[in-house]
FIVOGU-296106 format. One line per 5 residues: their letters; for each residue x, y, z of C-alpha. Coordinates in Angstrom, 2 decimals. Layout:
N
A> X Y Z ~ ...
# end
This chain:
471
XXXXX> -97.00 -67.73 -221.70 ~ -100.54 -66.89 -220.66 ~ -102.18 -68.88 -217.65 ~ -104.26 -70.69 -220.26 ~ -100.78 -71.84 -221.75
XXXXX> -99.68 -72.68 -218.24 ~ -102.61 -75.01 -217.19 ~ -102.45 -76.50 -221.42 ~ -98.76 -77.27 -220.41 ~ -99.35 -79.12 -216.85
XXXXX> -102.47 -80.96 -217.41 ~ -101.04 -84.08 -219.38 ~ -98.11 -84.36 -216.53 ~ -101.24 -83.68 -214.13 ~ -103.04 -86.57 -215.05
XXXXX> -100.07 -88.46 -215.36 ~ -99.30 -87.77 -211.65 ~ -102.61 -88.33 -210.42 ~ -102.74 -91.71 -212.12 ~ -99.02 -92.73 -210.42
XXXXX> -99.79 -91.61 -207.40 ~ -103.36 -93.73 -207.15 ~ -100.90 -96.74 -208.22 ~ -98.65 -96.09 -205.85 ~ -100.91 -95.11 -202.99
XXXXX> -102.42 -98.26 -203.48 ~ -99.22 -100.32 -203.43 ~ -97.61 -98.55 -200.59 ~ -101.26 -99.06 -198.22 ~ -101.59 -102.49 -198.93
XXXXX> -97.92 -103.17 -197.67 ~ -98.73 -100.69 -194.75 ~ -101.70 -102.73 -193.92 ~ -99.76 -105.88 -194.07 ~ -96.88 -105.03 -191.80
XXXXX> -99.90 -103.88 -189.28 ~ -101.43 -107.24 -189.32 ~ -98.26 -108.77 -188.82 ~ -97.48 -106.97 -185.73 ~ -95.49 -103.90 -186.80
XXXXX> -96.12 -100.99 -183.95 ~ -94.56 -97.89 -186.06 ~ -97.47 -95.58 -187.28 ~ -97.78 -93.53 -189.84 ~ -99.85 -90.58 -189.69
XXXXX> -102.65 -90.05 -192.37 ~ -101.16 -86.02 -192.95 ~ -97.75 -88.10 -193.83 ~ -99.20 -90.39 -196.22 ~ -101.04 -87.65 -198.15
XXXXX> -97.95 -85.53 -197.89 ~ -95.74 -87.80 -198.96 ~ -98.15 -88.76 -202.15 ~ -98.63 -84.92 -202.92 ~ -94.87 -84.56 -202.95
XXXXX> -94.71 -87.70 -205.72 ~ -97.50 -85.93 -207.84 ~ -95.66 -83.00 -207.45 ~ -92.41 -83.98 -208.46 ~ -93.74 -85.94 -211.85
XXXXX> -95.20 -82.43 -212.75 ~ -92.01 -80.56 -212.61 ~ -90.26 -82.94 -214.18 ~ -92.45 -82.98 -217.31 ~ -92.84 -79.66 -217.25
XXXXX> -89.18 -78.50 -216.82 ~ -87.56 -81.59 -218.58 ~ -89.30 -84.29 -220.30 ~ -91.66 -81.51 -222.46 ~ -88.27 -80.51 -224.49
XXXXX> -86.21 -82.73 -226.76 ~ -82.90 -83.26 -226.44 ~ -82.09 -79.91 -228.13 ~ -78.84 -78.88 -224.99 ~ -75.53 -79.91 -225.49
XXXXX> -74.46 -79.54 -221.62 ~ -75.23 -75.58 -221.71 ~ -74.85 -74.31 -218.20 ~ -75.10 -70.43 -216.88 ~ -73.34 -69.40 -214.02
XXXXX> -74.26 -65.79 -214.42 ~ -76.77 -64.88 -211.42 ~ -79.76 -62.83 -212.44 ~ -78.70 -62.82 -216.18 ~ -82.86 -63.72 -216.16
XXXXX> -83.47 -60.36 -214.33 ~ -81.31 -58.65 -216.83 ~ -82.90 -60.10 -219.77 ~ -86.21 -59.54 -218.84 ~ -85.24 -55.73 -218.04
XXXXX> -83.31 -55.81 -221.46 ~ -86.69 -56.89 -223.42 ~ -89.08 -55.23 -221.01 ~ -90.76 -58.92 -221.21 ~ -94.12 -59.96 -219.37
XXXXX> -93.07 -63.52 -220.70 ~ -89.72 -63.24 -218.64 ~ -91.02 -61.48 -215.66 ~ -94.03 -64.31 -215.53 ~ -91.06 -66.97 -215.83
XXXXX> -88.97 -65.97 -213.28 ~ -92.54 -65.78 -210.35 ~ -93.51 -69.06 -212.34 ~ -90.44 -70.78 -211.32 ~ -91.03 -70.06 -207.49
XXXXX> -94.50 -70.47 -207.49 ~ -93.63 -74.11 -208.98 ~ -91.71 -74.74 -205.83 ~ -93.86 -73.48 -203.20 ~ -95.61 -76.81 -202.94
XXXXX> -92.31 -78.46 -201.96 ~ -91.98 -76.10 -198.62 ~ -95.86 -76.78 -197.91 ~ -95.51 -80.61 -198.22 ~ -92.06 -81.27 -196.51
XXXXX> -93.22 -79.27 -193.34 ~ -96.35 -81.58 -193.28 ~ -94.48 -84.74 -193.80 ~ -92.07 -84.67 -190.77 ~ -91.38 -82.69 -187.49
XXXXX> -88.04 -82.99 -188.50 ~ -87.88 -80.96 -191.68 ~ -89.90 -77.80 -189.32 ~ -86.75 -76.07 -189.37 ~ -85.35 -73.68 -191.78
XXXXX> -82.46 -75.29 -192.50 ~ -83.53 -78.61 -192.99 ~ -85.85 -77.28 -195.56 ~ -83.73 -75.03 -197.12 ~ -80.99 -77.97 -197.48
XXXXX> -83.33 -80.50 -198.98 ~ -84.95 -77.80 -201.50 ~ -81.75 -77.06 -203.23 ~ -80.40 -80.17 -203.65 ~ -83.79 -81.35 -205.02
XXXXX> -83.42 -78.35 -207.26 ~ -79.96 -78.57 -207.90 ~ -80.21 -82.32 -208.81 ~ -83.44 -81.72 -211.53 ~ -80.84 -79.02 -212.72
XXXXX> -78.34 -81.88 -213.75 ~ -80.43 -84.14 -214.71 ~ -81.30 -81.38 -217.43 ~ -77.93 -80.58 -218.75 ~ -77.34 -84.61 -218.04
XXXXX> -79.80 -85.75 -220.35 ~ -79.68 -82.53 -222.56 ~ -83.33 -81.02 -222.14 ~ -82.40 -77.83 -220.31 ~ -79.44 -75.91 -218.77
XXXXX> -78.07 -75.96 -215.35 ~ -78.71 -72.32 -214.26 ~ -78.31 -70.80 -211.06 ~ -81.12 -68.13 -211.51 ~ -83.47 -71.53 -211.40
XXXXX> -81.77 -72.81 -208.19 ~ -82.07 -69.47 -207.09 ~ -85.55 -69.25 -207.71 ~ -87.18 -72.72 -206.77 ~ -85.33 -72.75 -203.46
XXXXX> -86.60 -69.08 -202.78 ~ -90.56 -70.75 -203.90 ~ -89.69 -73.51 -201.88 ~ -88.58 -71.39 -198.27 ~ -91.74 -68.90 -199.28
XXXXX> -93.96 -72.06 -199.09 ~ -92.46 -73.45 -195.89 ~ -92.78 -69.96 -194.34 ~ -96.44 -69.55 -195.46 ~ -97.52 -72.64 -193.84
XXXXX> -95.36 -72.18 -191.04 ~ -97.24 -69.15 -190.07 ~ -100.83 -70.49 -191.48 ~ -100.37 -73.42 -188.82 ~ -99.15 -71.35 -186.15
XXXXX> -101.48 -68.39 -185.84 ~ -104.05 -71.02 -185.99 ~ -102.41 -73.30 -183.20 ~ -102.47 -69.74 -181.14 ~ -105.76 -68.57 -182.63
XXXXX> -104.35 -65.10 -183.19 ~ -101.65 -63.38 -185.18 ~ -98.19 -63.94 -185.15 ~ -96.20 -60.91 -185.83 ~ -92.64 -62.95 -186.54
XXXXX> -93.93 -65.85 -188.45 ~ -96.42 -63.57 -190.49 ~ -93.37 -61.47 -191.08 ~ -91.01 -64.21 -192.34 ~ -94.36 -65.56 -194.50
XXXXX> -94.81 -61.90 -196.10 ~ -90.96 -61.22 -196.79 ~ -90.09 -63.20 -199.73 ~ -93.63 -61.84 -202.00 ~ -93.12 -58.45 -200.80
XXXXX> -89.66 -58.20 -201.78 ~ -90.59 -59.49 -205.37 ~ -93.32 -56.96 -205.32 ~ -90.93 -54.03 -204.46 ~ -88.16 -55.21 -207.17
XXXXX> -90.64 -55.36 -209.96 ~ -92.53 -51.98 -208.92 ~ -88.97 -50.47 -208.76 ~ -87.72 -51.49 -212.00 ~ -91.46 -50.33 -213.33
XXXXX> -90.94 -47.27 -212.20 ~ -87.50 -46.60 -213.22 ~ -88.53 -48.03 -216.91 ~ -91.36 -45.18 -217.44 ~ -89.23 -42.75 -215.30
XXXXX> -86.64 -43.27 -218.89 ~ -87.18 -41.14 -222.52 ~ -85.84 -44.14 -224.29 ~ -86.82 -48.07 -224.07 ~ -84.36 -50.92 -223.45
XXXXX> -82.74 -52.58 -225.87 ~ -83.29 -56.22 -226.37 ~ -80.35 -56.73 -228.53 ~ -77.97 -55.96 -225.25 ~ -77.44 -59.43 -224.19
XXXXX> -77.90 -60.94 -220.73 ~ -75.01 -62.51 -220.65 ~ -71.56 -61.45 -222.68 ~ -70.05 -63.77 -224.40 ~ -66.33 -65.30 -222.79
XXXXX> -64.09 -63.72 -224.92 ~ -61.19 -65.73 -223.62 ~ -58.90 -67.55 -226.10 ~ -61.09 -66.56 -229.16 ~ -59.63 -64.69 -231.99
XXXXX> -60.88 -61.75 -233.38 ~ -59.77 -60.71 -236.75 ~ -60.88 -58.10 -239.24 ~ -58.96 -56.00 -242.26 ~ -61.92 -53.35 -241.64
XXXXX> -60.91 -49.96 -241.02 ~ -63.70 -48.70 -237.65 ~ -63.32 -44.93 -238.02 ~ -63.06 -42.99 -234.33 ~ -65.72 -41.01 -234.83
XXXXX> -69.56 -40.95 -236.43 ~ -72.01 -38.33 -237.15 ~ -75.34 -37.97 -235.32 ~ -77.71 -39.09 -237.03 ~ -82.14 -39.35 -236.78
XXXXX> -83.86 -41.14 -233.87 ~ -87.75 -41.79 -235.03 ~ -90.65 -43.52 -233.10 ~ -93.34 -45.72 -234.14 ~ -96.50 -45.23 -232.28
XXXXX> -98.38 -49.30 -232.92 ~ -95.61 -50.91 -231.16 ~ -96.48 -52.26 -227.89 ~ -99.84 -50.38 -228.11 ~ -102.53 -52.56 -226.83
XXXXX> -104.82 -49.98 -227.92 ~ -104.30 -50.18 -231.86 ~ -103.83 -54.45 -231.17 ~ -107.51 -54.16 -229.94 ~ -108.27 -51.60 -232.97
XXXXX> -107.38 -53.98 -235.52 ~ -109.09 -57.07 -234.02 ~ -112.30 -54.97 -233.97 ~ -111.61 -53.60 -237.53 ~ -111.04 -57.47 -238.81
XXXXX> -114.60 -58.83 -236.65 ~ -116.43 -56.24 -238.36 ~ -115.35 -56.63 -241.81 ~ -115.47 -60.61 -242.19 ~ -117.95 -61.32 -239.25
XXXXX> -115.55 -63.27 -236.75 ~ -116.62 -64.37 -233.85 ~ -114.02 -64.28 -230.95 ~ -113.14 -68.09 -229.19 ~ -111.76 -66.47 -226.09
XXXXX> -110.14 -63.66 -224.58 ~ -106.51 -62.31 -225.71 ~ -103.92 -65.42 -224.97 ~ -99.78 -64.24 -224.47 ~ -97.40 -66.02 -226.50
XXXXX> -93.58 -64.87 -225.71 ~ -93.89 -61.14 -227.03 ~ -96.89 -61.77 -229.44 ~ -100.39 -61.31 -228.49 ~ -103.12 -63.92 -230.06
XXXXX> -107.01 -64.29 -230.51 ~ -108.26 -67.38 -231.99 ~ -111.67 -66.41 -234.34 ~ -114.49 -68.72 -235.70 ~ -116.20 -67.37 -239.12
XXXXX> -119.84 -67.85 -240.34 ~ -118.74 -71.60 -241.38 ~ -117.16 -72.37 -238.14 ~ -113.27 -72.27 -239.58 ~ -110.85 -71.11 -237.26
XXXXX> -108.99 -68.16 -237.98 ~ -105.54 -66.93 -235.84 ~ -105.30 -63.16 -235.28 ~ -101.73 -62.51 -233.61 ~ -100.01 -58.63 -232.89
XXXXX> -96.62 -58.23 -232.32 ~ -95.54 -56.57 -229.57 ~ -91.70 -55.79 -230.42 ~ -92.49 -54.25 -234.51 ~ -96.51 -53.74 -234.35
XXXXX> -97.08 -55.98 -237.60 ~ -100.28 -58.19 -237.43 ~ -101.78 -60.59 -238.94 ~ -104.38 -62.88 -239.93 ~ -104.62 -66.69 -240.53
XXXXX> -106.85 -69.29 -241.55 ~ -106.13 -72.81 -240.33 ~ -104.85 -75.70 -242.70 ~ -106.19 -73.52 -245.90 ~ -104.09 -74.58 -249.25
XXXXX> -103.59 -71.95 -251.51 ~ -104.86 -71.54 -255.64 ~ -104.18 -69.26 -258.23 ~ -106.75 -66.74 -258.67 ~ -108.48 -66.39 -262.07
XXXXX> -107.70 -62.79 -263.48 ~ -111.58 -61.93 -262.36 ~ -111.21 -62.85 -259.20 ~ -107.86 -60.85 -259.14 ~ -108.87 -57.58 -260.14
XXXXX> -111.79 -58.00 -257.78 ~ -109.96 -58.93 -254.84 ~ -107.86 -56.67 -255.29 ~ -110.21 -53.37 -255.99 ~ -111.45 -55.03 -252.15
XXXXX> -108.85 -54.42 -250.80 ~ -107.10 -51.73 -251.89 ~ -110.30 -50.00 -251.12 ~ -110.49 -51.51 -247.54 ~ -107.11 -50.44 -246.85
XXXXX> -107.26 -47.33 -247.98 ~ -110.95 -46.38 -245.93 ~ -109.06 -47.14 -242.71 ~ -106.15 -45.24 -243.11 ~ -103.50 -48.56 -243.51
XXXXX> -102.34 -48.20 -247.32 ~ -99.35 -45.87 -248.10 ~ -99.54 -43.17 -249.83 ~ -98.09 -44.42 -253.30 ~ -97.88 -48.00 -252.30
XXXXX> -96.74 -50.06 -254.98 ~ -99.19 -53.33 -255.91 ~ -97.65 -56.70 -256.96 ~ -99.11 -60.18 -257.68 ~ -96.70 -62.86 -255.60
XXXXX> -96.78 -66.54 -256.99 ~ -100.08 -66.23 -258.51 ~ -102.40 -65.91 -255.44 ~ -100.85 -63.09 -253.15 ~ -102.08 -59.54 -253.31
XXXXX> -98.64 -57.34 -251.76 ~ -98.04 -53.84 -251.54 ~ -95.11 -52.44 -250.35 ~ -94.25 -49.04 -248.73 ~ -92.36 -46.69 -251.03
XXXXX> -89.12 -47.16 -251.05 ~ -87.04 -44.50 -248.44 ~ -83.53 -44.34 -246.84 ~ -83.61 -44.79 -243.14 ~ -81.45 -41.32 -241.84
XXXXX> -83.28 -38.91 -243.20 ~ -84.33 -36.47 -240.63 ~ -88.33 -36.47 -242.25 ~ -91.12 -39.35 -241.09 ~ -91.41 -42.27 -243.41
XXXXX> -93.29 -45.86 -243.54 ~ -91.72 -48.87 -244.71 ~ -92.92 -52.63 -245.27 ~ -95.66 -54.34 -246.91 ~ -99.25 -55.94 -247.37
XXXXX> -99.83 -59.40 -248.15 ~ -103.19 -60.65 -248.87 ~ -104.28 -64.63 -249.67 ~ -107.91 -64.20 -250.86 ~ -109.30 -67.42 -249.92
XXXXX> -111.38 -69.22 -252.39 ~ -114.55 -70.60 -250.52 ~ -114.91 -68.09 -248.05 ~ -115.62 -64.53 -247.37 ~ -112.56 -64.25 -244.88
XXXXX> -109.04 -64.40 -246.45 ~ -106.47 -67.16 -246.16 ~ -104.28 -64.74 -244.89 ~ -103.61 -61.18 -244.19 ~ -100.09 -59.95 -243.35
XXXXX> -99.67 -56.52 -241.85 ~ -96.10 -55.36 -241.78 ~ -96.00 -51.78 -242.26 ~ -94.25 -49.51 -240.00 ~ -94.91 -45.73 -239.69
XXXXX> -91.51 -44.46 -237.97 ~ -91.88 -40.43 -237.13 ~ -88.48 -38.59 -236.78 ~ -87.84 -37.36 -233.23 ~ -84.72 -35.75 -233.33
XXXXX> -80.81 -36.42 -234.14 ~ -78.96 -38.20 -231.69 ~ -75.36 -38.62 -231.13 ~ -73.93 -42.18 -231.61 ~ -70.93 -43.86 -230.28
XXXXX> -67.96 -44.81 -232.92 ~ -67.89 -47.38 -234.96 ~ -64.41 -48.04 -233.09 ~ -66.46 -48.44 -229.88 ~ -68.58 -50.67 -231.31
XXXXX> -66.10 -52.91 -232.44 ~ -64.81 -52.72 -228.57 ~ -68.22 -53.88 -227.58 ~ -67.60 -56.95 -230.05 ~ -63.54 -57.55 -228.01
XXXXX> -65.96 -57.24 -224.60 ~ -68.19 -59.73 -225.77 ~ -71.40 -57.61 -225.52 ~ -73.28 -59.34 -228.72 ~ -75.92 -62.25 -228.40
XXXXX> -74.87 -65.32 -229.92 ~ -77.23 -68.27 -230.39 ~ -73.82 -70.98 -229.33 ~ -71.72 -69.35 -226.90 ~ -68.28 -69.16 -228.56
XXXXX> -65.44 -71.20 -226.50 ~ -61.19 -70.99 -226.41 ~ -59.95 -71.21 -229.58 ~ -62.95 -69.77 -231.56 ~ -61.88 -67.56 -234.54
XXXXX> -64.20 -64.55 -235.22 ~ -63.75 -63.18 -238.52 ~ -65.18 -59.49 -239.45 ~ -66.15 -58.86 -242.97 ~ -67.88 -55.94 -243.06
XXXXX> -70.56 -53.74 -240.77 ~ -73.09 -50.91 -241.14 ~ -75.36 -48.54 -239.90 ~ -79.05 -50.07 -239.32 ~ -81.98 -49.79 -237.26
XXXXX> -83.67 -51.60 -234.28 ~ -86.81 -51.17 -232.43 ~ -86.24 -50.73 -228.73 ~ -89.01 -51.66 -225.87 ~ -90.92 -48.72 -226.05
XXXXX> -91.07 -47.91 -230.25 ~ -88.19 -46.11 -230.62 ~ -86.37 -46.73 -234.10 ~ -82.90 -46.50 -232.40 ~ -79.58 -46.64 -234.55
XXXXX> -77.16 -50.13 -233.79 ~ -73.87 -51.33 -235.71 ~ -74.55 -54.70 -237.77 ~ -71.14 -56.70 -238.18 ~ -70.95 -59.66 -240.68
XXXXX> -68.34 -62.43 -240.70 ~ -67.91 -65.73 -239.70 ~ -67.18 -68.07 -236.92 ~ -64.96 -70.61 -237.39 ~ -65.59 -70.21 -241.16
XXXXX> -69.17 -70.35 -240.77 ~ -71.99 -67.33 -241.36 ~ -72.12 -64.96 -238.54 ~ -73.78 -61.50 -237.85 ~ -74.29 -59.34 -234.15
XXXXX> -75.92 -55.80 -233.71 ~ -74.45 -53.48 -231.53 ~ -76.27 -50.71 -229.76 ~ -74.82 -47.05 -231.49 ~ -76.76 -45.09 -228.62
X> -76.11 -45.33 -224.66
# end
């Protein structure tokens, strides 16, 4: 999620705090006032009465945005596993999971600010860092409680860590300026928690591009508990395997032909961008206005380079034969002027108004390159602009053979529990194996890397798991 998506997501739970907290300001001065008239002596200081109505604002915003904006979708899902969110943002080399993992201590910096303001008493570290987990650990429950999140410890973890950084920040802001100079310790203290993030992410950067291959996003985070589930198969998994072609596709992840094709599709139909390039989870979106002011989607994914094209709330028609054979002499002839039809691509009319081609037809292990995939065009039929365009040709070039582990050792992986698995299986869990071969998966950087897919059941019901073949 992009910082537009952020700011989208908090401002209803923003004006819903701002409107409690005028309520409740309200209430909470007008009994204040009264117990003055009446003689009370305590004060209150005006820096605790705005602290202590920030911290209400603040805490209806997290709640909305970490528990009441999902449905009740969690059946008391927990994860125990620290940094499995480190892992499997290494694992998919993910901007989205990097940005959620700063996101959930920037979220919690305003707590540290706020309960160093509101009493002397909470100016010590360990006051503060005792209140900030158990406010973190309690929204935690409530999440697996009511069923709108999971209780993980990487979020603990990471709001108390946003919640010291804050109380450190303002513990230094306030003193240097009590001093009117700079504070080496407190500045210190203030500094250590961002620089530490800094050097983990520039470390794992560099290791990542220090690395021939990418990371594989089909390695789970977390392994599944293996304990007290059955595992049963009549497959024979041989000892040994043959190495076999590695290839590379050069549009994955390449920000460079995203930008290419949104410039191809402005100049062609005459879009007009609506704003810059938004982030959503590992695609990459611009929303387009044509001549008549529709709205069009363009979005590029990042993990297979396919793209595409949208129009919004268009219904579909069958074309006339016409307007067939000249939409499609359009295209084909669009296509093929920059450079995105196949060679020998095969043309097919789908459900009466879809123009597809598809890629020849090749085996994936040949040691030669080869593109696979298709073309689907929705001519639209009041406008210029299609309904739809969907790119999903890949170009994979052969690298080189690689050597593959077994698929005995794959079937190991399965015994370890090294698969992702939407429901995490539990004790007495029976995993059947049916059958498995050799396919092909993208990894984080383009490479068309080799991986095991098994197909069974669990507990009688569908089931399927890819397993790396290469280290």
């Amino acid at each position: 999620m992009d910082i537009i998506g952020i700011i989208t997501g908090l401002l209803p739970y923003a004006i819903a705090a701002f409107v409690l907290v005028i309520l409740a300001a309200g209430a909470i001065l007008l009994v204040y006032y009264i117990y003055r008239k009446r003689g009370g002596a305590r004060t209150i200081r005006k820096s605790q009465f705005l602290s202590f109505f920030l911290l209400l604002g603040w805490f209806v915003v997290v709640m909305g945005i970490t528990t009441f904006s999902r449905g009740a979708n969690y059946a008391g899902w927990f994860n125990f596993r620290l940094f499995s969110g480190y892992v499997n943002a290494w694992n998919n080399w993910s901007l989205s999971e990097a940005q959620l993992i700063v996101f959930n201590m920037l979220m919690f910096m305003p707590l540290g600010f706020l309960l160093y303001l509101l009493t002397k008493k909470l100016r010590r570290f360990w006051p503060v860092l005792f209140v900030s987990s158990a406010v973190t650990v309690s929204i935690e429950l409530f999440q697996m409680l009511t069923r709108r999140g999971i209780f993980e410890l990487d979020d603990i973890l990471h709001n108390t860590l946003g919640s010291i950084a804050g109380y450190f920040i303002i513990a230094a802001v306030l003193s240097c300026a009590e001093k009117r100079k700079l504070l080496f310790r407190p500045v210190l203290r203030a500094l250590a928690i961002p620089l530490a993030f800094v050097l983990l992410f520039s470390g794992a950067t560099i290791v990542y591009h220090a690395q021939e291959l990418g990371n594989m996003p089909i390695v789970p985070a977390v392994p599944q508990n293996m304990k007290g589930v059955v595992v049963e198969s009549t497959v024979e998994f041989p000892g040994a395997a043959d190495p076999v072609p590695l290839y590379h596709n050069d549009h994955i992840r390449n920000m460079d032909y995203m930008k290419q094709m949104a410039a191809l599709l402005e100049d062609t139909f005459a879009l007009r961008r609506e704003a810059g390039i938004r982030i959503d989870g590992s695609n990459r979106q611009i929303a387009y206005r044509d001549e008549r002011e529709e709205q069009y989607n363009y979005t590029f994914s990042m993990t297979d380079g396919s793209w595409s094209l949208s129009r919004d709330g268009y219904s579909n028609r069958t074309l006339s034969p016409q307007e067939r054979e000249e939409q499609t002499a359009f295209f084909e002839r669009w296509l093929g002027e920059n450079g995105l039809l196949p060679d020998d691509a095969v043309f097919t009319m789908q459900d009466g108004d879809t123009l597809r081609w598809d890629a020849p037809v090749q085996d994936e292990g040949v040691p030669a390159d080869y593109m696979s995939g298709q073309i689907m065009v929705t001519p639209s039929s009041d406008a210029d602009v299609p309904s739809s365009l969907w790119y999903f040709i890949a170009g994979n070039k052969f690298v080189r053979t690689t050597p593959v582990r077994s698929p005995a050792q794959a079937y190991e992986a399965i015994l370890a529990g090294q698969f992702n698995l939407y429901n995490d299986l539990a004790p007495g869990d029976t995993v059947e194996i049916a059958a498995y071969e050799l396919r092909y998966v993208y990894d984080t950087k383009g490479y068309y890397r080799p991986a095991y897919y098994f197909v069974g059941t669990v507990n009688g019901e569908p089931w399927s798991c890819e397993i790396s073949a290469t280290a």
